[in-house]
C-alpha positions as CSV (number, residue, x, y, z in Angstrom):
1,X,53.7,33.3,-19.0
2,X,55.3,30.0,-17.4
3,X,54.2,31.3,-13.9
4,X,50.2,31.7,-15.1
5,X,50.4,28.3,-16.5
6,X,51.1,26.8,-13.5
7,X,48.6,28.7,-11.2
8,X,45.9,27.5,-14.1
9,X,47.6,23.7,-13.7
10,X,47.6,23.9,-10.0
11,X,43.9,25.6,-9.6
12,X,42.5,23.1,-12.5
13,X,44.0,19.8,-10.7
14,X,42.7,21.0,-7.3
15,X,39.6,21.5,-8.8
16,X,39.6,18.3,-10.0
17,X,40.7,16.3,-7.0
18,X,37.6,18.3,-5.0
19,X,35.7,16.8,-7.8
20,X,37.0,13.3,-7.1
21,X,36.7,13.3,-3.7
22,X,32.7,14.7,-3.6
23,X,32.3,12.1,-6.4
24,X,33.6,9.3,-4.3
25,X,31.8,10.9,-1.1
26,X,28.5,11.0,-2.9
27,X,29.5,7.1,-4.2
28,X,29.2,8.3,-8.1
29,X,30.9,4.6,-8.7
30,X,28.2,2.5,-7.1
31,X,25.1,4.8,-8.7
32,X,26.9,4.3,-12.2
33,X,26.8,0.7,-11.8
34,X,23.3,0.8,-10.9
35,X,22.6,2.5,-13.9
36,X,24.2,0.4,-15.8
37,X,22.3,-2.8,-14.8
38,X,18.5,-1.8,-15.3
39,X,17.0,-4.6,-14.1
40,X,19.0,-4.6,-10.9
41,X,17.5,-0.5,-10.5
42,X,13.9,-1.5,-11.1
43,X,14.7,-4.7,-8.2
44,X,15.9,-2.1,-5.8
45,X,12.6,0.4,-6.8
46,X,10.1,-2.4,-6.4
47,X,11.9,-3.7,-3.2
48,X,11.9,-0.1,-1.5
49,X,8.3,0.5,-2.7
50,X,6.9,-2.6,-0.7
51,X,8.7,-2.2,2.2
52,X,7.3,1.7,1.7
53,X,3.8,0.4,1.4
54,X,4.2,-1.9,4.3
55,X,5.4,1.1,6.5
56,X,2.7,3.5,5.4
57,X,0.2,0.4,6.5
58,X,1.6,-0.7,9.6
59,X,2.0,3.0,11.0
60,X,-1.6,4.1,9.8
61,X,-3.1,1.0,11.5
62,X,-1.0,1.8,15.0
63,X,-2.1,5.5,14.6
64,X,-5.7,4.5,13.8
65,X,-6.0,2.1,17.0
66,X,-4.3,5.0,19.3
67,X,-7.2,7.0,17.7
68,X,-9.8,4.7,18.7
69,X,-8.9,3.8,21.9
70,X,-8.5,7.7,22.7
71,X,-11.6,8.1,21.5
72,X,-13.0,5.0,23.8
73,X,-11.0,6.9,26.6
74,X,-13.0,9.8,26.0
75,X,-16.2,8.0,26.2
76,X,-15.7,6.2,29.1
77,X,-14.8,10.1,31.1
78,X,-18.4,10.6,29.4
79,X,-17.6,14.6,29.2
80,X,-20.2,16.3,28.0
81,X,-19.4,17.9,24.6
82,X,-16.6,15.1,23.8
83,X,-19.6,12.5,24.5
84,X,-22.3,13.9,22.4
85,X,-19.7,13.8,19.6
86,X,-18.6,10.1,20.1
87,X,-21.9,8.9,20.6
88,X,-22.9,10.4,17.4
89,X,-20.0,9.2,15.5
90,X,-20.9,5.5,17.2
91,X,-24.4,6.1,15.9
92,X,-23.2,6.6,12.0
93,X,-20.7,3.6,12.6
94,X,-23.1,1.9,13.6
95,X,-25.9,2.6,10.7
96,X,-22.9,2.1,8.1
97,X,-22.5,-1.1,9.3
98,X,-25.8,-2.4,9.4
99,X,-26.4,-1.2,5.5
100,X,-26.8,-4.2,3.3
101,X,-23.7,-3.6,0.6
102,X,-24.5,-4.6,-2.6
């Protein structure tokens, strides 16, 4: 019985120091803190989200101009299907501009 007590004790602390060692890897320690101190977690949150929105912003705005100026590309090749298309889509551009907003 001695001998399947210590292959228990032996499997049970190896278990355990795999569990210590993913908890340290996964840094357990420093999310526990962070739990701990709520008004430190919603810091970090608001933090990330601006920095998030800012990204989101930026990137759509350089993705929007690389559209456009593609587009102006386009025109200036004045192909024929591509250049009924833009010239349409200047047309409603154009209209939505000139509409009084109220």
């Amino acid at each position: 019985m001695s001998d399947v007590r210590q292959h228990a004790h032996d499997f049970f602390v190896a278990d355990a120091e795999r569990l210590a060692a993913y908890l340290e890897r996964a840094n357990f320690a420093a999310y526990a803190d962070l739990l701990q101190r709520p008004l430190r977690l919603i810091w970090l949150n608001w933090l990330g989200g601006v920095f998030r929105g800012l990204g989101i912003g930026i990137g759509f705005t350089l993705i929007a101009g690389l559209a456009v100026l593609t587009l102006e590309w386009l025109e200036v090749l004045n192909l024929p299907v591509f250049g009924r298309y833009i010239a349409e889509l200047v047309r409603i551009v154009q209209a939505e501009l000139h509409t009084p907003t109220y």
